[in-house]
matplotlib code that plots the C-alpha trace (Angstrom):
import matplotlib.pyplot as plt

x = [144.0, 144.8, 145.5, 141.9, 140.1, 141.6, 140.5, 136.7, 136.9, 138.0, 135.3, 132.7, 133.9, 134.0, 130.5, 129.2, 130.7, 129.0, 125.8, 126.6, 127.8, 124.4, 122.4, 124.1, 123.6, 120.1, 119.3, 121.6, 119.3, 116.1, 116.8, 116.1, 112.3, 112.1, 114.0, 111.9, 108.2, 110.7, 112.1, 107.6, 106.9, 109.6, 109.1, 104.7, 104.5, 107.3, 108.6, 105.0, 104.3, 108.0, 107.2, 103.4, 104.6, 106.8, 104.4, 102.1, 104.6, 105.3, 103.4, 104.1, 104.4, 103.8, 106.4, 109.2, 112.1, 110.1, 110.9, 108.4, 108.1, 108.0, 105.4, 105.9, 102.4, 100.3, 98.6, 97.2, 96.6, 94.6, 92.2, 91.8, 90.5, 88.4, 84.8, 84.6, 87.0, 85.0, 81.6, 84.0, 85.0, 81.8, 80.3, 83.1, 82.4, 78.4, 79.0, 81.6, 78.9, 75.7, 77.5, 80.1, 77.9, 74.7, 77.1, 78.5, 74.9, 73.2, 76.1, 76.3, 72.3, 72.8, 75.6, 73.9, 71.3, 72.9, 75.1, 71.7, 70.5, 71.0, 70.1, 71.2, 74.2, 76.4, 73.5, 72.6, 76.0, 76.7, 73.6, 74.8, 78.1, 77.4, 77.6, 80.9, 82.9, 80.4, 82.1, 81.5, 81.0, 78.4, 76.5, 76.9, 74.9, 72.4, 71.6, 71.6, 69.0, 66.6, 67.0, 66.5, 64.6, 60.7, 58.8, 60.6, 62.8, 62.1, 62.1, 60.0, 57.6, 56.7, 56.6, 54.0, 51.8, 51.7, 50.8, 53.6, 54.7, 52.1, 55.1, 58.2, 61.6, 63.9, 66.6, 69.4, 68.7, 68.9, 71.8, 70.7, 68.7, 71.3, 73.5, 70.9, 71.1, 74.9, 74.6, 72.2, 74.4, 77.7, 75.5, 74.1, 77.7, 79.6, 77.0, 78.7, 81.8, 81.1, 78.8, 81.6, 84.1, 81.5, 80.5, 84.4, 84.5, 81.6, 82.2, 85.3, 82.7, 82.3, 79.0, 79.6, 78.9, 76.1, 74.8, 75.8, 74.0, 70.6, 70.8, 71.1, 67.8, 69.4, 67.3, 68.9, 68.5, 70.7, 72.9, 73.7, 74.4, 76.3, 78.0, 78.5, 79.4, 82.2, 83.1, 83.8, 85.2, 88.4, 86.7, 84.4, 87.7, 88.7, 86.1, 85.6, 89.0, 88.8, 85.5, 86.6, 89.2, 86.7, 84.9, 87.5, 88.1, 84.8, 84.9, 83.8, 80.1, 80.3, 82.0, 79.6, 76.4, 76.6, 79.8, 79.4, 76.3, 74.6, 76.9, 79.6, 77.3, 78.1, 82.0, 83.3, 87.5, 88.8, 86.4, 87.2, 90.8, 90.3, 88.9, 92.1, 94.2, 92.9, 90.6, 92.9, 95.7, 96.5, 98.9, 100.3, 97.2, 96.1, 98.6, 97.9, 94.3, 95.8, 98.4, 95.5, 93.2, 95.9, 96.7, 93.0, 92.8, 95.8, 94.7, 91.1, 92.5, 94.6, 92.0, 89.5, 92.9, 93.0, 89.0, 87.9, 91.2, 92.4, 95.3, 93.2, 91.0, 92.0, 91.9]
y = [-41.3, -42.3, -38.8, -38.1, -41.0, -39.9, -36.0, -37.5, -39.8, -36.8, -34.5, -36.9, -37.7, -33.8, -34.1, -36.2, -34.5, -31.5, -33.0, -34.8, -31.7, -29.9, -31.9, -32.4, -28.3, -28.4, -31.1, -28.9, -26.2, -27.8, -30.3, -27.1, -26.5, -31.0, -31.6, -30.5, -32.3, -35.4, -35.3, -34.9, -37.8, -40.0, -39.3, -39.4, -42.1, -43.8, -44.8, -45.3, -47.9, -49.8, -50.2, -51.3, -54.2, -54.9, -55.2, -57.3, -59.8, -59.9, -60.2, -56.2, -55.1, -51.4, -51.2, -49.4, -51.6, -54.8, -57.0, -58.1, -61.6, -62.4, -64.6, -64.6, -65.0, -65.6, -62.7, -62.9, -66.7, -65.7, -63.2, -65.5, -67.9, -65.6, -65.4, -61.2, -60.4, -61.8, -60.3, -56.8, -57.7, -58.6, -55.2, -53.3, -55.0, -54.3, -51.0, -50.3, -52.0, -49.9, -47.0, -46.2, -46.9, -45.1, -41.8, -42.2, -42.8, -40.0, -37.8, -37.6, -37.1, -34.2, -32.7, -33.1, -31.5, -28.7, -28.5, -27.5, -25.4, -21.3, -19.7, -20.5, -23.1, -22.0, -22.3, -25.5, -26.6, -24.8, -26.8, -30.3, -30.4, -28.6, -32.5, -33.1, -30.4, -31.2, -33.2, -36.7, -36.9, -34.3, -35.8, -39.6, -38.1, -36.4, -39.9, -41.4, -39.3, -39.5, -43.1, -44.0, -46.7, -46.3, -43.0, -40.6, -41.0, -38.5, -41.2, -43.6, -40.6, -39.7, -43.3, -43.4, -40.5, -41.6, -44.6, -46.8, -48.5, -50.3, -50.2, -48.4, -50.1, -50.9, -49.2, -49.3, -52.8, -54.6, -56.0, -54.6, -51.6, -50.6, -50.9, -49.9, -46.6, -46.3, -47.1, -44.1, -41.8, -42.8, -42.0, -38.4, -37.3, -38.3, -36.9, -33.2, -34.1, -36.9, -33.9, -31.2, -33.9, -34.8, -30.9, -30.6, -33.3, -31.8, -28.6, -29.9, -31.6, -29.1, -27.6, -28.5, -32.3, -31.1, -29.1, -31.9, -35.0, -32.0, -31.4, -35.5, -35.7, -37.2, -36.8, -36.6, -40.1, -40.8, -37.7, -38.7, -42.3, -41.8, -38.4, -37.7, -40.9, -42.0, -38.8, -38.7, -41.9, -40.7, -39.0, -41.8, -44.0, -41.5, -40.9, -45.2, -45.7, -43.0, -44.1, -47.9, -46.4, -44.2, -47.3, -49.7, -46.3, -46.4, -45.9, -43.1, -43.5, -47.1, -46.2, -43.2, -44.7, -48.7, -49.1, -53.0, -53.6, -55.3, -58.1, -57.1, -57.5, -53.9, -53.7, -53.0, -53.4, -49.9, -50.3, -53.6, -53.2, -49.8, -52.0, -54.6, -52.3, -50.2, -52.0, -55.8, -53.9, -56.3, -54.3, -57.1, -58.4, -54.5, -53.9, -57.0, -56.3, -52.9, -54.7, -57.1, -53.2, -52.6, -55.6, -55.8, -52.6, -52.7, -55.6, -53.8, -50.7, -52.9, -55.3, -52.3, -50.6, -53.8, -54.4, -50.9, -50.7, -47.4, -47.3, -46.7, -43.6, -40.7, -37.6]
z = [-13.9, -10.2, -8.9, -10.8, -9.1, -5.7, -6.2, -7.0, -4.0, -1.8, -3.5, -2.5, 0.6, 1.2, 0.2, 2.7, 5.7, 4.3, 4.4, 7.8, 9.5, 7.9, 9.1, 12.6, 12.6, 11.6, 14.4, 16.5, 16.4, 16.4, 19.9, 22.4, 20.8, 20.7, 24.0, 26.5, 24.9, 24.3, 27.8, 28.9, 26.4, 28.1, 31.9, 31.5, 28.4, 27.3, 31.1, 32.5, 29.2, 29.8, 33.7, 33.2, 30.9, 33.9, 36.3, 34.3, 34.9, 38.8, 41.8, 41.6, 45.5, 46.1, 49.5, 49.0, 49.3, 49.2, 45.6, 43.4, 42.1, 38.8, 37.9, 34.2, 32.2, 35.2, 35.7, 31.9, 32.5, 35.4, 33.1, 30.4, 33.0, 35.3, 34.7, 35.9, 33.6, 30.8, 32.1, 31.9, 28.7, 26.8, 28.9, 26.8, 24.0, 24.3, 24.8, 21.6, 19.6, 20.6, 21.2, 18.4, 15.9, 17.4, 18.0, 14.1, 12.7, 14.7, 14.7, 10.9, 10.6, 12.9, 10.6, 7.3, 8.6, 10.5, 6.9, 5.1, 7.8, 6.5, 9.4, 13.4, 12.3, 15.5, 17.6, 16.6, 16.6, 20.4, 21.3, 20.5, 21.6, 25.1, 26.1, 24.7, 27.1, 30.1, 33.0, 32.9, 36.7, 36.2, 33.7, 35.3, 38.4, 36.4, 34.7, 37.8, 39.1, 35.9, 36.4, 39.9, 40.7, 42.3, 41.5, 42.3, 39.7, 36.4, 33.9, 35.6, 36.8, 33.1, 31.7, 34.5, 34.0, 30.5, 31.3, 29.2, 32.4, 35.0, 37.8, 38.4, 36.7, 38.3, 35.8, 37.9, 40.0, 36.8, 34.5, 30.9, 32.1, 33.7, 31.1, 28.7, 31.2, 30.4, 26.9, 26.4, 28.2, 26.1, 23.2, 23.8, 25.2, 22.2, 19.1, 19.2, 18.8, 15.8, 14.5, 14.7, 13.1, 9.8, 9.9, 8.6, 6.1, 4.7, 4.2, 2.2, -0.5, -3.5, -4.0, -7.6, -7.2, -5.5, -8.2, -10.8, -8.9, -9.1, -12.5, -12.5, -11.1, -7.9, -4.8, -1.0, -0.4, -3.4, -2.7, 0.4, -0.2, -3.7, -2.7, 0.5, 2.5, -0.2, -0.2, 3.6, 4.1, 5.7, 8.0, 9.0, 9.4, 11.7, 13.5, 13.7, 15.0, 18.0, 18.9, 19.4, 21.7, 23.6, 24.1, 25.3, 27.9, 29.2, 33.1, 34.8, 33.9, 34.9, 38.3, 39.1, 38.2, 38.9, 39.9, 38.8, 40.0, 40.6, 41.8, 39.3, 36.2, 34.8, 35.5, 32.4, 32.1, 33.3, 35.8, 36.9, 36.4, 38.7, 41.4, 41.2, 41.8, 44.1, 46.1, 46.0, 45.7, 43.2, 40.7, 39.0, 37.6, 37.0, 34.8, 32.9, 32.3, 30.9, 29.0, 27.3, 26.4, 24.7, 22.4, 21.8, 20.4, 18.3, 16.9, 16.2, 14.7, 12.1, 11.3, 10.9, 8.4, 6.3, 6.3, 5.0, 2.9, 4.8, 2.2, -0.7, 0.9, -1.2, 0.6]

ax = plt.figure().add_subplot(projection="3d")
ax.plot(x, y, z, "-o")
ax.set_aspect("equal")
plt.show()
């Protein structure tokens, strides 16, 4: 009986190194394809992410050579008590909420529609998401232009002549027209690409429900309310959690066509975290503003995952 238990305890542990030394080939094999995009992820994400939690916790100084203090939780003390980062927070904020759902709800409209469309789909299609792959600089100055202040700018001009508008606006000169302006513009970029996403989750329904919820008596109201959008929750998840993302990243508009003003009253955080760090040279509180995006949008994409019960979508 002993010699037997021994020969079992040998044949297992003969076992395991089997398995070890199989799978220490397999990873063997697979770390040259894996090495080099972890070696990218390390040097362009991983180190970056480490050394900008650093900095949000010392008087960071740029000089080579030069130390930097730590200041422990300062620099976040010091946004939670400034009144500009606020002003570029609820700006974010305003602009996630007009924007992400305004791109989802118009976006989806556009897809159904394209959906039902026989003829000229890739047109249609080609036509809306031109936007999406057009430069943001680009399109920021073409906005700008439409909305310049006085006559001469496009907008104002044809308000005129139609005679909705006494007097020129001042679109640009103004707090919420000119975020209204920006607002607008996040809109009409991001419709192609929400349409090209829903485009996808429908063309995965089955034309059988369809058929079914007709022979029903259903009409497209109730079809698309009782079919569709269950059907393309996933997708709308998706598309939900990105967006917020987007929004929190808003910058380039903001910097091309205000660039805070007036007085500050249209920085938004990227923007105003941009002008910290570049401008103040103030890296240390920089990197905490970026530190703060972060947690806030964590915190937003779970909530969101335990609101709309990502875990029970079935796909």
């Amino acid at each position: 009986m002993l010699s037997q238990s021994i020969l079992e305890n040998k044949s297992k542990n003969n076992k395991k190194n089997s398995r070890f030394k199989q799978k220490f080939k397999e990873w063997f094999e697979v770390l040259p394809f894996i090495g080099l995009g972890l070696v990218l992820l390390s040097v362009f994400v991983v180190y970056p992410q480490i050394k900008n939690i650093y900095m949000a916790f010392t008087n960071y100084n740029i000089m080579p050579g030069q130390p930097s203090e730590f200041v422990g939780f300062a620099n976040f003390m010091r946004a939670f008590h400034s009144e500009k980062f606020w002003l570029a927070f609820r700006n974010t904020v305003l602009y996630g909420v007009v924007t992400v759902p305004g791109q989802m709800a118009i976006g989806l409209i556009v897809a159904v529609l394209i959906n039902n469309v026989i003829k000229g789909k890739n047109l249609y299609k080609v036509m809306i998401y031109i936007p999406v792959i057009t430069s943001w600089i680009v399109v920021s100055l073409i906005f700008k232009y439409l909305f310049t202040d006085g006559k001469e700018g496009l907008i104002n001009y044809a308000l005129l002549k139609l005679h909705l508008i006494s007097d020129p606006i001042s679109w640009l000169q103004n707090t919420w027209t000119a975020n209204f302006v920006i607002w607008v513009l996040g809109i009409w970029k991001g419709i192609g690409w929400v349409m090209v996403i829903y485009l996808a989750a429908l063309q995965g329904i089955p034309n059988e429900l369809y058929e079914a919820a007709e022979v029903d008596g259903a009409n497209p109201v109730q079809t698309f309310f009782k079919i569709i959008i269950p059907l393309i929750k996933p997708t709308t998840f998706f598309i939900l959690i990105n967006l917020i993302i987007g929004a929190f990243g808003v910058f380039i508009q903001v910097m091309m066509i205000t660039n805070g003003a007036p007085l500050g009253t249209t920085d938004v955080l990227l923007n105003y975290m941009y002008n910290r760090a570049f401008s103040d040279f103030e890296f240390g509180y920089a990197s905490a503003i970026s530190v703060i995006i972060g947690i806030v949008i964590m915190a937003i994409t779970l909530l969101l995952k335990r609101l709309l019960k990502y875990d029970e979508f079935n796909y």
